[in-house]
Kinemage of the C-alpha trace (Angstrom):
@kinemage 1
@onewidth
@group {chain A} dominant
@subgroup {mainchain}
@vectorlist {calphas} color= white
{ca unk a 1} P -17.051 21.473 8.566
{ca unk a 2} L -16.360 19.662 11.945
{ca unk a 3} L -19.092 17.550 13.615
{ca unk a 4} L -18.189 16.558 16.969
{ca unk a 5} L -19.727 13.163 18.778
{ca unk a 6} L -19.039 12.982 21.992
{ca unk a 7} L -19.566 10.004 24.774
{ca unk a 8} L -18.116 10.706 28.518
{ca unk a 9} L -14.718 11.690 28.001
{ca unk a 10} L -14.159 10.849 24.216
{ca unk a 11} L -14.733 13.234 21.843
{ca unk a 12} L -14.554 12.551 17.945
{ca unk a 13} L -14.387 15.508 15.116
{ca unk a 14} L -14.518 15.139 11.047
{ca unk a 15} L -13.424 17.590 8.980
{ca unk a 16} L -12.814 17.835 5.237
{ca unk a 17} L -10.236 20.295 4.883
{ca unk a 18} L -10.332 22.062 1.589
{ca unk a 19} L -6.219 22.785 1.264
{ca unk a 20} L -5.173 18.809 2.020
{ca unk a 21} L -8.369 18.071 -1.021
{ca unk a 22} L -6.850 20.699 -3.610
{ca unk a 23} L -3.525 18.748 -3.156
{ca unk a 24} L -4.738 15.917 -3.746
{ca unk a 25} L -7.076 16.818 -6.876
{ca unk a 26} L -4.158 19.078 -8.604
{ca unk a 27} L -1.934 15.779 -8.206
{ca unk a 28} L -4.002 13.739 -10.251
{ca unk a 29} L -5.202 16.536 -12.446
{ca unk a 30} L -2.145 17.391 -13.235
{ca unk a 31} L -0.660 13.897 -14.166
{ca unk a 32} L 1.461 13.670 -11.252
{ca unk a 33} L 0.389 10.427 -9.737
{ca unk a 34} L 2.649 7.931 -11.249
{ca unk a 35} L 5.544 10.597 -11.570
{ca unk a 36} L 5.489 11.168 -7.726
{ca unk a 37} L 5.703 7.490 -6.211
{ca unk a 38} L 1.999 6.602 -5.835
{ca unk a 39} L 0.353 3.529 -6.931
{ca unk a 40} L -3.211 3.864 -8.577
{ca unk a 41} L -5.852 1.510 -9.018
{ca unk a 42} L -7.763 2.227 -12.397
{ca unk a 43} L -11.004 1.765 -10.653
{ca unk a 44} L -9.592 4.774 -8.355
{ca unk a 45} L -8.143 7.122 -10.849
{ca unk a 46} L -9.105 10.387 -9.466
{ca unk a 47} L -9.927 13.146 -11.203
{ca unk a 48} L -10.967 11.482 -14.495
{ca unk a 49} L -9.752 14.059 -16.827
{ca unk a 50} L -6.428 15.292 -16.561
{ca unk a 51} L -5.794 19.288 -16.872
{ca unk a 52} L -3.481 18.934 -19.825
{ca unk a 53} L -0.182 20.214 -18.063
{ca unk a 54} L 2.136 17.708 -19.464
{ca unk a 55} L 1.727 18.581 -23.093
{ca unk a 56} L 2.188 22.623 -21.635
{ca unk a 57} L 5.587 22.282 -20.300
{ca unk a 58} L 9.009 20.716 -21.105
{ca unk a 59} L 9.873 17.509 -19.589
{ca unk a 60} L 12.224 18.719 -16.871
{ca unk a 61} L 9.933 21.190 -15.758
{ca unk a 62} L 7.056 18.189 -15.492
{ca unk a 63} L 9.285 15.678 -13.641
{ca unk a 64} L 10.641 18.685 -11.032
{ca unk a 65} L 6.831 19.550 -10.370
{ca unk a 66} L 6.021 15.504 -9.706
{ca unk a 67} L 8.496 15.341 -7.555
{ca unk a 68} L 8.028 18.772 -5.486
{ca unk a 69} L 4.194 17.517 -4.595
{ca unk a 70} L 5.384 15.092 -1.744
{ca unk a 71} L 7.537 17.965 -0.568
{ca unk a 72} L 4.425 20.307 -1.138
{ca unk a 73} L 1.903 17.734 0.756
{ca unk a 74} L 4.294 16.978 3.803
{ca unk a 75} L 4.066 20.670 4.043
{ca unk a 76} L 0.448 21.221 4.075
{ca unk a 77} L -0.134 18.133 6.860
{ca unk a 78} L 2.509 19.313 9.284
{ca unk a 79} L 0.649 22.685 8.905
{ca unk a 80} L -2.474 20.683 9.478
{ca unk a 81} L -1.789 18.808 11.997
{ca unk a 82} L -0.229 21.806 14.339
{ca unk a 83} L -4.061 23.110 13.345
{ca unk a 84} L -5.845 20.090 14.454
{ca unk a 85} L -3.524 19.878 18.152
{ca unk a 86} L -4.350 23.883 18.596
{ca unk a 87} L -0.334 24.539 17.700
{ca unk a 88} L -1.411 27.032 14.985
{ca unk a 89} L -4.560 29.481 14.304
{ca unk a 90} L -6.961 27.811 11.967
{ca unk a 91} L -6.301 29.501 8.443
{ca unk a 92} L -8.736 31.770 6.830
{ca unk a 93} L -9.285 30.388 3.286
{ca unk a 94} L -11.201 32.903 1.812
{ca unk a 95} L -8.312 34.049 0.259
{ca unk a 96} L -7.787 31.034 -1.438
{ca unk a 97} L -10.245 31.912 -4.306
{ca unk a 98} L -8.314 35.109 -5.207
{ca unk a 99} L -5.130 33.576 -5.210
{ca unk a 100} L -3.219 30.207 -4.821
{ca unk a 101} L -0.970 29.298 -1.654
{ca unk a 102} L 1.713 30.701 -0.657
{ca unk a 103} L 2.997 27.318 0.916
{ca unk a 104} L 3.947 26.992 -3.404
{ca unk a 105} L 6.585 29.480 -2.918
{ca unk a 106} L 9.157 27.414 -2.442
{ca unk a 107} L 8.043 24.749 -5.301
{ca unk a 108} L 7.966 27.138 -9.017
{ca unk a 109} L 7.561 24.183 -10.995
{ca unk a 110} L 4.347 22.898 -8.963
{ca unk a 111} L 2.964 26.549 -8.940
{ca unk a 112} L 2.482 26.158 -12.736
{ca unk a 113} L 0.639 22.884 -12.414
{ca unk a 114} L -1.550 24.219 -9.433
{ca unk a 115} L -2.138 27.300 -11.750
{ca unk a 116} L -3.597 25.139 -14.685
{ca unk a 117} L -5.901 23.249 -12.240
{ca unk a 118} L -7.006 25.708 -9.539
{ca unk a 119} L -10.085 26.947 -11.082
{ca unk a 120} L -10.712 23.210 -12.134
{ca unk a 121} L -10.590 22.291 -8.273
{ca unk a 122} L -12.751 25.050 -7.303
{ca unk a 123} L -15.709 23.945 -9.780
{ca unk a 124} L -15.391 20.868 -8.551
{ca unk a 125} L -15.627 21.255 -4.851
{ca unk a 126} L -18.102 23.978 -4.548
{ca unk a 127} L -20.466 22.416 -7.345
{ca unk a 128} L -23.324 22.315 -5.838
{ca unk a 129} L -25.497 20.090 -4.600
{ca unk a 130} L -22.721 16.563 -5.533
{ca unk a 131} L -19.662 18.702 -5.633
{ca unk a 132} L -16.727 17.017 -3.544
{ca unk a 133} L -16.931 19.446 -0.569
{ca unk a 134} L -20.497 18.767 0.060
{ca unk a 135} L -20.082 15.058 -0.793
{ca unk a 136} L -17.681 14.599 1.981
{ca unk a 137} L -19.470 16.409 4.553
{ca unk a 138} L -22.317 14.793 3.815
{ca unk a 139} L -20.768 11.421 4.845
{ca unk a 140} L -20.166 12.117 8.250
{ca unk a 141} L -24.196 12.254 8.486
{ca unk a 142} L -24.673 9.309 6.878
{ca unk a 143} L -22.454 7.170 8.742
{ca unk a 144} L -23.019 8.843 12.395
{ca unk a 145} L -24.626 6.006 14.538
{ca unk a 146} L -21.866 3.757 13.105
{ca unk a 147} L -19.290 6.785 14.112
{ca unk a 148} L -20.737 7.096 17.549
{ca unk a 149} L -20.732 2.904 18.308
{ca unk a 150} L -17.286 2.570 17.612
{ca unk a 151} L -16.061 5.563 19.776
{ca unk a 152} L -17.109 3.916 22.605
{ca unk a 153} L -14.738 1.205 22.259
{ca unk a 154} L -11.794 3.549 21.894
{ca unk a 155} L -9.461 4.886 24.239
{ca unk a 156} L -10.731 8.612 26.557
{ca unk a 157} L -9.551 11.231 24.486
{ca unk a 158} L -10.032 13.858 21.731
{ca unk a 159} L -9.942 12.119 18.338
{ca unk a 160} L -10.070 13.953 15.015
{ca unk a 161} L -10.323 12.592 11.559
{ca unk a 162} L -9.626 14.778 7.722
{ca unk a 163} L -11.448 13.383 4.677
{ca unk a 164} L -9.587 13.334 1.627
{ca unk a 165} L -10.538 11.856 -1.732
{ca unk a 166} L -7.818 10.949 -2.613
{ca unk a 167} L -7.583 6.819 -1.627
{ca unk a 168} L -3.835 6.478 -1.786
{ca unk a 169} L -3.122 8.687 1.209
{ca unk a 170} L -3.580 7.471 4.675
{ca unk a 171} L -1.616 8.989 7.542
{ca unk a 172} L -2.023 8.510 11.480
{ca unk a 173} L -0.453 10.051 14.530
{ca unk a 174} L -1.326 9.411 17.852
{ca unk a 175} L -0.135 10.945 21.273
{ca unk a 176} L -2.512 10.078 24.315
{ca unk a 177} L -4.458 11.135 24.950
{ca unk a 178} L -5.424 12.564 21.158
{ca unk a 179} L -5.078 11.050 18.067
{ca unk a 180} L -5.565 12.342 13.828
{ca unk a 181} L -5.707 10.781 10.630
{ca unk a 182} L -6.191 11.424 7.097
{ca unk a 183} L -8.145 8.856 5.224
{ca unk a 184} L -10.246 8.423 2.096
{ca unk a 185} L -13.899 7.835 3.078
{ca unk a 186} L -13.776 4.333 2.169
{ca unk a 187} L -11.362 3.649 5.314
{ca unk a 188} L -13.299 5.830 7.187
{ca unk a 189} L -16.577 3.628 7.053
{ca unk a 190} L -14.650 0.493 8.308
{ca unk a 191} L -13.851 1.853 11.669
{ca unk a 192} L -12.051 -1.336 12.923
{ca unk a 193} L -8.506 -0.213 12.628
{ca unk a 194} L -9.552 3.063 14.714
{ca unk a 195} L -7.229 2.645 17.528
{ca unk a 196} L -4.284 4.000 19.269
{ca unk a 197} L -2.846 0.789 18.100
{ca unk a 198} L -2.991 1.728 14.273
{ca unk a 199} L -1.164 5.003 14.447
{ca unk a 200} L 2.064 5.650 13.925
């Protein structure tokens, strides 16, 4: 979903994309969190429930998958962001309920812990009514007076922010006159360090 405010030349879209949200559930899911480098607060641990895939697999073939995700998720947002700057055709995901990514190819180890917790994802962000697809559209609504006041203290240009649950991951690039970022909600309802100052 993309929901574009606009005010004289600035122009401000929100998307939740579903690919950079599995990655970030099937991390956690699948016990990778602590394995891969990231810090999590209990109050944060996302999902709640982990799939199980450590007691599945040997240890080698647990640490390798851990430490494939980063290579895995630096994939999937430099494929995003040559999406977002018009670089590459917006993906059909359709297929992604018949199947999972391709962009695993390269990572066997990972493909086995994305196996285990794709259909966990999938009930997750298309439950319906509170699932987290819906919850994160719906927060672009419920913030978008606040959204549309602080656009018009940022620099002319095309602005475009992904929502991700996952509250560890916050990444920002900026090239005038257009700027992206992927935050958690949380640092998406501050606003205040939405500038070209705060990317990098």
């Amino acid at each position: 979903m993309e929901r574009p405010n606009s005010s004289d030349d600035r122009i401000m879209m929100v998307s939740a994309p579903t690919m950079l949200n599995s990655a970030c559930f099937v991390q956690h899911a699948a016990g990778l969190t602590s394995y891969a480098g990231y810090h999590v607060g209990v109050q944060y641990h996302w999902p709640y429930h982990e799939s199980g895939f450590r007691g599945t697999v040997d240890t080698e073939t647990f640490m390798d998958a851990a430490y494939q995700w980063p290579r895995w998720w630096d994939d999937l947002v430099n494929e995003r962001y040559n999406v977002v700057t018009g670089n590459l055709e917006i993906p059909d995901e359709e297929w992604m309920h018949q199947g999972l990514p391709s962009s695993l190819d390269p990572y066997p180890e990972l493909r086995q812990a994305v196996a285990m917790v794709w259909p966990m994802f999938w009930g997750w962000w298309l439950y319906p009514y509170v699932g987290g697809k819906m919850a994160l559209e719906s927060a672009v609504g419920n913030r978008q007076q606040l959204v549309y006041n602080n656009l018009q203290e940022m620099a002319p240009g095309r602005w475009h922010w992904d929502l991700v649950f996952c509250q560890d991951i916050r990444i920002m690039r900026y090239q005038a006159p257009d700027g992206w970022g992927v935050v958690h909600p949380s640092d998406f309802w501050r606003l205040d360090w939405m500038t070209p100052q705060a990317f990098v």
